[in-house]
Backbone as CSV, one residue per row, in Angstrom:
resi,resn,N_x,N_y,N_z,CA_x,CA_y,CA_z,C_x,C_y,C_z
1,UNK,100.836,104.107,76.932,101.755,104.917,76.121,102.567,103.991,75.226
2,UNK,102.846,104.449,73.819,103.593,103.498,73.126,104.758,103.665,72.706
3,UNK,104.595,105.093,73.188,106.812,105.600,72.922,107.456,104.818,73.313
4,UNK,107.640,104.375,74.450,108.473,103.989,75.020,108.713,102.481,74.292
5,UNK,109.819,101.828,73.889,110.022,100.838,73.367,109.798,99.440,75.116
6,UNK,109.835,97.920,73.958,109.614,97.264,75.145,111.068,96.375,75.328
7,UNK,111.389,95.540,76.175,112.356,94.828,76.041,112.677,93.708,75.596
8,UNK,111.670,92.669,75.317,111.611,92.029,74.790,110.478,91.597,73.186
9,UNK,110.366,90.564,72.757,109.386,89.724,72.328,109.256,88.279,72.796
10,UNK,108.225,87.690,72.386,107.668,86.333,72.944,107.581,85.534,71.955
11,UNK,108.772,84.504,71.970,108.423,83.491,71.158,107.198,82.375,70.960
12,UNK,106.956,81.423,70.341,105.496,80.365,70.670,105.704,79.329,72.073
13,UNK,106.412,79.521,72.422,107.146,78.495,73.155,107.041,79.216,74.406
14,UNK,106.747,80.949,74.916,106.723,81.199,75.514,108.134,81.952,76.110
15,UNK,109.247,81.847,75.220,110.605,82.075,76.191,110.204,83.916,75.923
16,UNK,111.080,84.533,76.571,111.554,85.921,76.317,112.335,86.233,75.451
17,UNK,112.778,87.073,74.043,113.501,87.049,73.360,114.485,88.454,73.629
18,UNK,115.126,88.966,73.769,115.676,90.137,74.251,115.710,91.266,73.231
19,UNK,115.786,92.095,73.162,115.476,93.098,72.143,116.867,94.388,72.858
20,UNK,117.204,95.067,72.028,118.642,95.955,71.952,117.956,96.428,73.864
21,UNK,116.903,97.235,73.887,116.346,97.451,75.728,116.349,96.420,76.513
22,UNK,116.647,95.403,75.922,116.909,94.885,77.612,118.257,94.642,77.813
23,UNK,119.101,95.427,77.133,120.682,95.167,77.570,120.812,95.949,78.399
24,UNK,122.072,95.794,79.686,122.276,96.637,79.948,123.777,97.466,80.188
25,UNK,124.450,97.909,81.352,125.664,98.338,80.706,127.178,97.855,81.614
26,UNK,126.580,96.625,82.758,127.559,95.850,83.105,128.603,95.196,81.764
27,UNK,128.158,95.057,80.666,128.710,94.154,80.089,128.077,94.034,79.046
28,UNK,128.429,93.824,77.942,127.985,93.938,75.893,127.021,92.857,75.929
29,UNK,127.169,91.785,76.838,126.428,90.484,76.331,125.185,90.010,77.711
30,UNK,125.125,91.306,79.064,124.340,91.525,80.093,123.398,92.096,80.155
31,UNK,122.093,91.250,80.338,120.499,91.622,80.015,120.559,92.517,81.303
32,UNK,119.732,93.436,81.333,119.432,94.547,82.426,118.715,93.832,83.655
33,UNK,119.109,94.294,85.089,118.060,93.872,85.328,116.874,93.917,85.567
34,UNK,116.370,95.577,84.950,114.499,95.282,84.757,114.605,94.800,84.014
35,UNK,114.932,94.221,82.668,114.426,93.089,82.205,114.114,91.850,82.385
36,UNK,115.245,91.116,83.400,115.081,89.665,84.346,113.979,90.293,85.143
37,UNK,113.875,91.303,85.799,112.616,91.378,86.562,111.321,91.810,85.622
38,UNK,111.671,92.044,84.626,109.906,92.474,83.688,109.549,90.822,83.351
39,UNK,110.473,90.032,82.921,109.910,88.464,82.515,109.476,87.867,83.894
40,UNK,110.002,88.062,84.685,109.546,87.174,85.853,108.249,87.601,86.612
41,UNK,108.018,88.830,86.494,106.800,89.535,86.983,105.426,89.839,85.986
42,UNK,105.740,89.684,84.625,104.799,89.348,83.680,104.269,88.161,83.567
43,UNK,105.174,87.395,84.056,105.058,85.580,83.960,104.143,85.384,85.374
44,UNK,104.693,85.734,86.498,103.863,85.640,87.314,102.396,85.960,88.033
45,UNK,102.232,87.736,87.151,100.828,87.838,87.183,99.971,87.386,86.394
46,UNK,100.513,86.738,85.075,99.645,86.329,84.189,99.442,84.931,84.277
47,UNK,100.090,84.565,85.628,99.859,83.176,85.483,99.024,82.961,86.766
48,UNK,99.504,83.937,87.666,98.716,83.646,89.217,98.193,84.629,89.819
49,UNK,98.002,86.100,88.796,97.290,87.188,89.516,95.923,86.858,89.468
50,UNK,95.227,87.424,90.754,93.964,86.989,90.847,93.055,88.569,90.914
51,UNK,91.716,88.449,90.376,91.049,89.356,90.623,90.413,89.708,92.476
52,UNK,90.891,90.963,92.485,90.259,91.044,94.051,91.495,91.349,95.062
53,UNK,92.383,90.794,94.476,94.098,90.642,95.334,95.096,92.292,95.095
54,UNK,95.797,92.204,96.176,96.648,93.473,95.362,97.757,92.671,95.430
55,UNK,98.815,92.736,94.691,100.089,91.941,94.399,101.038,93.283,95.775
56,UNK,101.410,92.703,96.398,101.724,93.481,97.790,102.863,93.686,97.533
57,UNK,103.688,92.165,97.226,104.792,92.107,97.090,105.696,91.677,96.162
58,UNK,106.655,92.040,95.581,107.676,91.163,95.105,108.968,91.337,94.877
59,UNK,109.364,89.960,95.061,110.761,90.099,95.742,111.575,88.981,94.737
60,UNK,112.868,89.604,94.360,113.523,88.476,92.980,115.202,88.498,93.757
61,UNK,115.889,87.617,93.638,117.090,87.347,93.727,117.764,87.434,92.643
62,UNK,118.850,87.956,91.779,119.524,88.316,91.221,121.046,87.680,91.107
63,UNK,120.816,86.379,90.992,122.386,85.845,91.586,123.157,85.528,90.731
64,UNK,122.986,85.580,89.250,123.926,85.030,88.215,123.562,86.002,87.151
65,UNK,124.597,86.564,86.290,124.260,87.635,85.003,123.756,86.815,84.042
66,UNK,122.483,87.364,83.309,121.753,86.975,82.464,122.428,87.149,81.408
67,UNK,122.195,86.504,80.230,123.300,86.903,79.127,122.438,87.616,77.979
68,UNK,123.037,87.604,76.697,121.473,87.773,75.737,121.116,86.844,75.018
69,UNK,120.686,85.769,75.475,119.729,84.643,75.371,117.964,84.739,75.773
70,UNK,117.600,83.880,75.038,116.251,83.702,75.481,116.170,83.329,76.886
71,UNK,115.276,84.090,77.982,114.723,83.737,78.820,113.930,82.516,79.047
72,UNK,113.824,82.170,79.738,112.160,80.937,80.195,112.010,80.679,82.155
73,UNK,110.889,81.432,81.832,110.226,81.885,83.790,109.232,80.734,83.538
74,UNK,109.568,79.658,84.915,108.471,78.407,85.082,108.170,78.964,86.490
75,UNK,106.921,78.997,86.828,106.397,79.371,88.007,105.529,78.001,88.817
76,UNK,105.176,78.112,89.937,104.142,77.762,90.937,103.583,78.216,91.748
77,UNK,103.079,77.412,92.656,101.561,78.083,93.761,102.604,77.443,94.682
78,UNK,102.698,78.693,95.813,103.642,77.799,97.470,102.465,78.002,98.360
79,UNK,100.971,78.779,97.922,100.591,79.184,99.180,99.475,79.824,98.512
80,UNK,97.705,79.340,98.594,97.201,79.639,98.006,95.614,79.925,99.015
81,UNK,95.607,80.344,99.660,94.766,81.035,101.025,93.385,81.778,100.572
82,UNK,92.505,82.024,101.836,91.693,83.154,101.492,92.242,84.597,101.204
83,UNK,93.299,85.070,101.834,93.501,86.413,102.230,95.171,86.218,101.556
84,UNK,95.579,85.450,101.549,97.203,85.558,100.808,97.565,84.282,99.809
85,UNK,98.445,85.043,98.864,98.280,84.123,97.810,100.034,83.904,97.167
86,UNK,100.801,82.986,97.145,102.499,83.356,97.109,102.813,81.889,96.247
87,UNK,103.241,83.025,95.012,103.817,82.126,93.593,105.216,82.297,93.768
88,UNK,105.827,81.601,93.167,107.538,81.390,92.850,107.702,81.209,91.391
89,UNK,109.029,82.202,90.870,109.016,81.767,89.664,110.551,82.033,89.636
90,UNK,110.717,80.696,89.310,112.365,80.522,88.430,113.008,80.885,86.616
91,UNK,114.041,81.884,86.884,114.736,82.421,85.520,115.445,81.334,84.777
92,UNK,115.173,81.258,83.751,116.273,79.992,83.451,117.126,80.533,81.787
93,UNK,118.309,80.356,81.525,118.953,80.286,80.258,119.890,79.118,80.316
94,UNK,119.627,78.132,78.772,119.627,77.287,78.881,119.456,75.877,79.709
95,UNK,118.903,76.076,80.222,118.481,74.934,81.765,119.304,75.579,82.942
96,UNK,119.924,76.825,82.882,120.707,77.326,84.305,120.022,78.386,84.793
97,UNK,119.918,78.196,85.759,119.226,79.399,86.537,119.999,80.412,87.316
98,UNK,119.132,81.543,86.574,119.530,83.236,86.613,118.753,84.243,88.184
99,UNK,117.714,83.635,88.100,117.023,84.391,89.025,115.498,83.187,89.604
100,UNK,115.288,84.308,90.909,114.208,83.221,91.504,113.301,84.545,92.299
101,UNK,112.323,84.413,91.959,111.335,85.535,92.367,110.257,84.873,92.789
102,UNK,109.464,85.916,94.036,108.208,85.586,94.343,107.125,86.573,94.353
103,UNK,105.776,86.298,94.569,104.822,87.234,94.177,104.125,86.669,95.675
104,UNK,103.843,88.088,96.356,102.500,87.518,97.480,101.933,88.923,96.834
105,UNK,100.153,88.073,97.211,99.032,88.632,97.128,98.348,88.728,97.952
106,UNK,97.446,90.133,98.177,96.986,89.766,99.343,95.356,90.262,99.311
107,UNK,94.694,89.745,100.151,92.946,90.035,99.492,92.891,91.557,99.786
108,UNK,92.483,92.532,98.918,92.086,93.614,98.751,90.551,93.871,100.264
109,UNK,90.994,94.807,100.822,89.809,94.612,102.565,89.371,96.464,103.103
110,UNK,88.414,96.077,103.908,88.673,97.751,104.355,89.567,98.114,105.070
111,UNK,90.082,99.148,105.377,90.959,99.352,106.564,90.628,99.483,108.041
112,UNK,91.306,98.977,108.902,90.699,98.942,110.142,90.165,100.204,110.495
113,UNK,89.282,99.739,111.993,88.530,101.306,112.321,90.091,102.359,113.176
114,UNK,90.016,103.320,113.657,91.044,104.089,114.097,91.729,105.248,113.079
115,UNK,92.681,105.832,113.619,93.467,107.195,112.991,95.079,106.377,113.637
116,UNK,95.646,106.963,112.222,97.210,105.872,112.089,98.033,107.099,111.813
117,UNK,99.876,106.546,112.472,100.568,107.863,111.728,101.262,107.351,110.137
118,UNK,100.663,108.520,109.273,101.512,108.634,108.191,102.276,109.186,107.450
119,UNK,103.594,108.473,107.088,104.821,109.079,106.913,104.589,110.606,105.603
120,UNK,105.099,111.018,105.607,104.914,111.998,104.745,105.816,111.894,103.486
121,UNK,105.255,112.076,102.479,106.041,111.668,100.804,106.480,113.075,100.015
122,UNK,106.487,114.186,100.320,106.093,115.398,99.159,107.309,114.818,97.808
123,UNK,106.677,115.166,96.861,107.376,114.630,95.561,106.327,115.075,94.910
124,UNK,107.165,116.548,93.921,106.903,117.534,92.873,107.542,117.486,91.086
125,UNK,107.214,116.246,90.831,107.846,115.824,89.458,107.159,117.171,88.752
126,UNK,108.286,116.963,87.564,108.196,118.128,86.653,106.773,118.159,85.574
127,UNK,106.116,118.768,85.031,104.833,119.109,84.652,105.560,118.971,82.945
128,UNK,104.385,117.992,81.905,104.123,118.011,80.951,105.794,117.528,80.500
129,UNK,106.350,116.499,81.222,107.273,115.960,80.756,107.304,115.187,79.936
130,UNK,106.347,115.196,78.884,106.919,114.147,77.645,107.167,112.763,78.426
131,UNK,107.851,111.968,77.164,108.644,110.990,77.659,109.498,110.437,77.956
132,UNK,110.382,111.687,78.089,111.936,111.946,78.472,111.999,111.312,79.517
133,UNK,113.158,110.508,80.617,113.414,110.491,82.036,113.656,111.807,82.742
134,UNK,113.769,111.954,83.874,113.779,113.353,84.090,114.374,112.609,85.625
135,UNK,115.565,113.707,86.322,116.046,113.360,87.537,116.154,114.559,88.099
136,UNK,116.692,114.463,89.536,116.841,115.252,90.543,117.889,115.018,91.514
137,UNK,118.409,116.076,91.675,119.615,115.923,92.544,119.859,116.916,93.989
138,UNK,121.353,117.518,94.001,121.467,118.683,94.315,121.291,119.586,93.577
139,UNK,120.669,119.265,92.131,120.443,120.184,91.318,119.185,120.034,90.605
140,UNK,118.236,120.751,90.366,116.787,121.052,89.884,116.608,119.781,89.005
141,UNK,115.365,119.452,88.793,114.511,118.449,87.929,115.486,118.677,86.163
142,UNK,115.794,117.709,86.106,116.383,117.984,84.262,116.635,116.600,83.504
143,UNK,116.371,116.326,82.231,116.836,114.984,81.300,118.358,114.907,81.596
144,UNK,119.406,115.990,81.407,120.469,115.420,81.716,121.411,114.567,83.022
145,UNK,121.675,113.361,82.639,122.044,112.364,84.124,123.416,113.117,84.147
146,UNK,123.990,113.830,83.071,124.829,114.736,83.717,125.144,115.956,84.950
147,UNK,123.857,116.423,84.569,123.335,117.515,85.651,123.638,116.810,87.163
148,UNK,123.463,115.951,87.330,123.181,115.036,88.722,124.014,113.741,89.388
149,UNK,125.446,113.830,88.612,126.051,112.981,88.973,127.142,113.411,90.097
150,UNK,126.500,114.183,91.104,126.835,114.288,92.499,126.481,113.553,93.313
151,UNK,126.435,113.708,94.753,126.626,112.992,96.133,125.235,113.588,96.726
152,UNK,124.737,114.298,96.042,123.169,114.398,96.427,121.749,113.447,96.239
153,UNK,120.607,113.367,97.082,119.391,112.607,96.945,119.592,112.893,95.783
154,UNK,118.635,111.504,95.310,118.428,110.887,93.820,116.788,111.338,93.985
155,UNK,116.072,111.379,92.801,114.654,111.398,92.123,114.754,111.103,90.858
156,UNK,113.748,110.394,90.172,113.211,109.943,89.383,111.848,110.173,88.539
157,UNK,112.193,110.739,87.755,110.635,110.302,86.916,110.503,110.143,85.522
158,UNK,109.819,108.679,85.469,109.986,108.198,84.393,108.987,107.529,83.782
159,UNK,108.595,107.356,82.186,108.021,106.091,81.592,108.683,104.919,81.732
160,UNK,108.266,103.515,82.457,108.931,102.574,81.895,109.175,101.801,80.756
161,UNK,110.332,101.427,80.693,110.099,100.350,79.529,109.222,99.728,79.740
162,UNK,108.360,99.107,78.211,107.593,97.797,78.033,108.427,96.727,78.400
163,UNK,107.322,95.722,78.969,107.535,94.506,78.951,107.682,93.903,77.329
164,UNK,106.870,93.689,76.874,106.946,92.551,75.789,106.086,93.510,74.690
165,UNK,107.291,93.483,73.489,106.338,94.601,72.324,104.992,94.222,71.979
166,UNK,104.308,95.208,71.533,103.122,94.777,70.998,101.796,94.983,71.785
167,UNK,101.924,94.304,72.920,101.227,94.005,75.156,100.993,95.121,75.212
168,UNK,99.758,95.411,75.373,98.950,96.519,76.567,99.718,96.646,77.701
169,UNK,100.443,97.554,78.587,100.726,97.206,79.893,100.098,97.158,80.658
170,UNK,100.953,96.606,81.815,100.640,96.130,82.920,100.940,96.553,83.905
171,UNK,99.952,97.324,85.034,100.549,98.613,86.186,101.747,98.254,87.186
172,UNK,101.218,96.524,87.373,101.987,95.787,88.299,103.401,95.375,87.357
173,UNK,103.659,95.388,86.246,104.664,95.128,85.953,105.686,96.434,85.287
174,UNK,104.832,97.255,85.215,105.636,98.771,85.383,105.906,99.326,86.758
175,UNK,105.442,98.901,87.632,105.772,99.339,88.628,106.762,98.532,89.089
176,UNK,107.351,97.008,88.739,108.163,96.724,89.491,109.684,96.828,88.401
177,UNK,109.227,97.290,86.961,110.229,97.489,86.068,111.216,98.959,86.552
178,UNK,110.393,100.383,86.790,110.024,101.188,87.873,110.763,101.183,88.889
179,UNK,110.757,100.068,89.674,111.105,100.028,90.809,112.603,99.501,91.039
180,UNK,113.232,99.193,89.930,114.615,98.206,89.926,115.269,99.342,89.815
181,UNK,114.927,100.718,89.355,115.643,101.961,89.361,116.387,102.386,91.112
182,UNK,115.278,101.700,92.532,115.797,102.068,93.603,117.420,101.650,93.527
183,UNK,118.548,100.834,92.803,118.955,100.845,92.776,119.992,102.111,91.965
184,UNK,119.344,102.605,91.170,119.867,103.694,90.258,119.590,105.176,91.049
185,UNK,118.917,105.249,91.505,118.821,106.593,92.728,119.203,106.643,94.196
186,UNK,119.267,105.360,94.618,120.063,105.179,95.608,121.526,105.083,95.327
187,UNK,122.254,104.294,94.339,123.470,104.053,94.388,124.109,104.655,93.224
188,UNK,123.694,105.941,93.138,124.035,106.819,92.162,125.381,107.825,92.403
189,UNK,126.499,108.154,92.831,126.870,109.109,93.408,128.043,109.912,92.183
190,UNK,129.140,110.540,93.054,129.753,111.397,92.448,130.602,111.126,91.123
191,UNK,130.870,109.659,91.215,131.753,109.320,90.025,130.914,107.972,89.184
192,UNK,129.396,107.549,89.129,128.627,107.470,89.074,128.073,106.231,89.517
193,UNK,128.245,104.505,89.365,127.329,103.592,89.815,128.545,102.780,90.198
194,UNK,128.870,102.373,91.447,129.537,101.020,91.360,129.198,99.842,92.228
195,UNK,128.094,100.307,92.297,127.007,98.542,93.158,126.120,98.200,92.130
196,UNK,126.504,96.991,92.027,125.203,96.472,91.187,124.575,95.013,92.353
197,UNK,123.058,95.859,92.026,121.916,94.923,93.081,121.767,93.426,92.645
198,UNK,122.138,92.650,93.874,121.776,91.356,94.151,120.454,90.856,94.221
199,UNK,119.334,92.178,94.354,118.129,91.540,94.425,117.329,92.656,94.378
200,UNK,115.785,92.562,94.056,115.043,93.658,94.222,114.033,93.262,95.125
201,UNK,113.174,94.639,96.111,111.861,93.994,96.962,110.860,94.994,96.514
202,UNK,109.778,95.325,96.079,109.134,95.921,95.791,107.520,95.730,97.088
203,UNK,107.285,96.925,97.323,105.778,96.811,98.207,104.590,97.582,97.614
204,UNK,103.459,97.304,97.304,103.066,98.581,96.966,101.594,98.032,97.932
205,UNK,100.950,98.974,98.306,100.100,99.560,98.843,98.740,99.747,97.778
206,UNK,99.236,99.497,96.169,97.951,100.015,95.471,99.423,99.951,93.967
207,UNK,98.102,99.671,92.871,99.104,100.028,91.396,99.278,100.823,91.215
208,UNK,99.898,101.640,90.613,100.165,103.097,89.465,98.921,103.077,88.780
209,UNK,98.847,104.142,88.764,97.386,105.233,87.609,98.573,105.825,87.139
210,UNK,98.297,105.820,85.626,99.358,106.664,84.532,100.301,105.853,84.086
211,UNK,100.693,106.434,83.132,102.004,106.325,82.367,103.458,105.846,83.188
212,UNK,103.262,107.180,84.209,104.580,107.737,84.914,104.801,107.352,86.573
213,UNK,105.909,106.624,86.448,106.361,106.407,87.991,107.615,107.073,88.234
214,UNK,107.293,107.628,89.817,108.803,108.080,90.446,109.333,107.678,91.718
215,UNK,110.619,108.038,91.636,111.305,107.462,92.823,111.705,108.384,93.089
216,UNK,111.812,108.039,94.577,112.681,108.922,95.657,113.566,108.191,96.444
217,UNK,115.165,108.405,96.426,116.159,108.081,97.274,115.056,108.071,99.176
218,UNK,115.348,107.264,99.370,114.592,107.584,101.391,115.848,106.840,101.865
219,UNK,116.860,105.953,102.018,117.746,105.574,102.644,119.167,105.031,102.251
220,UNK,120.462,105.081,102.356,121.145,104.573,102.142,122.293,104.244,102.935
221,UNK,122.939,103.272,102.911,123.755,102.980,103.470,124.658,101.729,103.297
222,UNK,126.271,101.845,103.618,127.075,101.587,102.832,128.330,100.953,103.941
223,UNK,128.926,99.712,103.984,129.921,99.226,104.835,130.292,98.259,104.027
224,UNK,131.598,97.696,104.132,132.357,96.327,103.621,131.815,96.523,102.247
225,UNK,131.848,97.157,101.198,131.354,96.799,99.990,129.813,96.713,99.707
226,UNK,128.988,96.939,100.642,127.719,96.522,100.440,126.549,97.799,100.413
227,UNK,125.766,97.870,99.886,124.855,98.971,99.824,123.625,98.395,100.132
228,UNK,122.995,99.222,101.147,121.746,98.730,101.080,120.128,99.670,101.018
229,UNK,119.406,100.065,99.919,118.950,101.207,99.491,117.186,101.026,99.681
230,UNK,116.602,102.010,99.889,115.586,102.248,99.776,114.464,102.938,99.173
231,UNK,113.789,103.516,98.514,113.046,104.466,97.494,111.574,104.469,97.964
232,UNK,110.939,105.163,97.801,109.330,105.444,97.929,109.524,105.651,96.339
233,UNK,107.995,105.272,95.779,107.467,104.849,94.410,106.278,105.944,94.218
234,UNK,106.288,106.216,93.177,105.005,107.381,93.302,104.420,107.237,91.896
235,UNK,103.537,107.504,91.774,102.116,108.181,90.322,101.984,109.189,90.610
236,UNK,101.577,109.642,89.828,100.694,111.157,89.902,100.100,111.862,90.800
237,UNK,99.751,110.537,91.769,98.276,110.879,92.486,99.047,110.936,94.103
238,UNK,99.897,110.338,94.112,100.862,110.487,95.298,101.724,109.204,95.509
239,UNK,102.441,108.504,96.804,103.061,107.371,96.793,102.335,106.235,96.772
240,UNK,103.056,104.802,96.545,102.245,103.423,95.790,103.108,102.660,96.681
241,UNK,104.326,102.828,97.141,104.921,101.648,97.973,106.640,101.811,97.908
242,UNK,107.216,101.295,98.122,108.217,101.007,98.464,109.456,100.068,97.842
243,UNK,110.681,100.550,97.154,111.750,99.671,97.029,112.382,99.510,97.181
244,UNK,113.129,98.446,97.885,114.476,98.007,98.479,115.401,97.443,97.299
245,UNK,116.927,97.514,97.790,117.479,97.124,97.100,118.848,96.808,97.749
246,UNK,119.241,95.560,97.951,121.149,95.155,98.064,121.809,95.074,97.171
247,UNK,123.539,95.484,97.569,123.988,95.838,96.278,125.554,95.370,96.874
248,UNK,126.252,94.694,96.052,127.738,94.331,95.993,128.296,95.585,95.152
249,UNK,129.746,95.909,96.039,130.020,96.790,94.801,130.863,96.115,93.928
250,UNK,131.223,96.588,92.385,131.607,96.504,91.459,132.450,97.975,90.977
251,UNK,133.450,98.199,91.681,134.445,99.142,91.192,134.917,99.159,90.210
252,UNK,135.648,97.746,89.519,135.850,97.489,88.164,135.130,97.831,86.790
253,UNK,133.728,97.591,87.280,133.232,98.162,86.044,131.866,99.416,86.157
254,UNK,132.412,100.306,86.764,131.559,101.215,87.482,131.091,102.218,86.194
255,UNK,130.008,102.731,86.216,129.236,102.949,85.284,129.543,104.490,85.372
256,UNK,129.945,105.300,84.792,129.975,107.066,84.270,128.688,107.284,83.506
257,UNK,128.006,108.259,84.615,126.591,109.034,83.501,127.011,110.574,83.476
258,UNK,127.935,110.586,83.911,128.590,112.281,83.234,128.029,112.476,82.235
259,UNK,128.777,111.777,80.746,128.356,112.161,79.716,127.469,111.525,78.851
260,UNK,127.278,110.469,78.944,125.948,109.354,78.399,125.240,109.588,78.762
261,UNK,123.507,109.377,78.918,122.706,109.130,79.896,121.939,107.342,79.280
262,UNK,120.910,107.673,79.434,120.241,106.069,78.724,119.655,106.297,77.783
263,UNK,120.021,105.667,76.444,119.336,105.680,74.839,118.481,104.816,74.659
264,UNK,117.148,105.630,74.586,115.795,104.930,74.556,115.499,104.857,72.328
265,UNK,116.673,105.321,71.918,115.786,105.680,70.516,116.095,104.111,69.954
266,UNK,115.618,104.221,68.884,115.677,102.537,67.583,116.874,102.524,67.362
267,UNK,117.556,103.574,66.678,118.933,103.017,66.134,119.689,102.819,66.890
């Protein structure tokens, strides 16, 4: 799909260049963080995804605000096996580092012999939704984040942003762009965001088929300032895996989607 704008461009040099989408709304001069997580997870499958593997996991630390500067993700091999495969890749602006992410892979196999219990997902996203976001609350499927800025389960369904304009996407890197939302449906409530996530974990079980990924709130919970959230991930076809998310709160600069929601247009 090409509606959807991307967040960056790519200089020759390789850095990330930030584009008006990858800001986000901690702060005028604070890159989002699916964007620190779209560079670090583009960087890493294109540097160490292998054919045959499913990218199982990935998991990024979030420990310093990105500014709007050029990015630069340097990666390596920690662990390079028959059956598992685990890259590291470091965020950097200006030689300081923003973030530190890893990628395990794991060999694609049959499933053992036996009958297993499985959890149950139902998730009924709305039909012929364009490319609007679309949420869920205590109140019915709708574009407005007004509708839903209660104390009720969060849902999601959405196009992600692109990674890098221009780029074919990438399932594994929409799904973990996708997935930085478990923080936005988990720690969504009545007066609207005041944790912002220290880190993201993403699992999936299999990529996205389609355009469209959704989330579902599955856990939350909240002591001393800290949130700690969970989401099931879905396509079309049913659930893909799992996202975690920790979260410091930030009362000071707590985010109102009463009346805003998120402006995907050019101008």
């Amino acid at each position: 799909m090409t509606d959807m704008p991307a967040m960056f461009t790519v200089d020759e040099d390789g850095r990330y260049l930030p584009r008006k989408w990858a800001y986000g709304r901690w702060g005028a001069d604070m890159l989002s963080g699916p964007a620190v997580c779209a560079a670090a997870a583009r960087t890493l499958e294109r540097e160490h995804g292998l054919p045959g593997f499913v990218p199982a996991r990935f998991t990024i630390d979030l420990f310093k605000a990105a500014k709007g500067q050029p990015l630069e993700v340097h990666t390596e091999v920690i662990r390079a096996g028959r059956r598992i495969h685990i890259a590291s890749a470091t965020v950097r602006q200006g030689g300081v580092e923003v973030a530190e992410a890893r990628l395990v892979q794991l060999r694609a196999t049959d499933a053992p012999p036996g009958e297993e219990w499985h959890s149950e997902h139902p998730f009924d996203p709305p039909t012929d939704a364009g490319v609007d976001w679309w949420y869920r609350s205590d109140n019915d499927w709708s574009t407005s984040m007004g509708d839903h800025q209660n104390s009720g389960r969060k849902s999601l369904w959405a196009v992600p942003l692109g990674a890098v304009e221009g780029e074919e996407r990438s399932a594994f890197v929409q799904a973990v762009v996708a997935a930085e939302s478990t923080s936005l449906v988990t720690n969504w409530g009545s007066q609207g965001i005041g944790y912002i996530n220290a880190d993201l974990t993403v699992a999936l079980d299999r990529l996205p088929v389609g355009d469209r990924i959704g989330l579902q709130a599955q856990t939350h919970l909240t002591g001393n300032g800290v949130s700690v959230g969970t989401a099931t991930l879905f396509d079309s076809r049913g659930p893909i895996g799992t996202g975690m998310v920790t979260a410091v709160g930030n009362a000071a600069a707590q985010i109102d989607f009463s009346a805003n929601g998120i402006d995907f247009s050019e101008n």
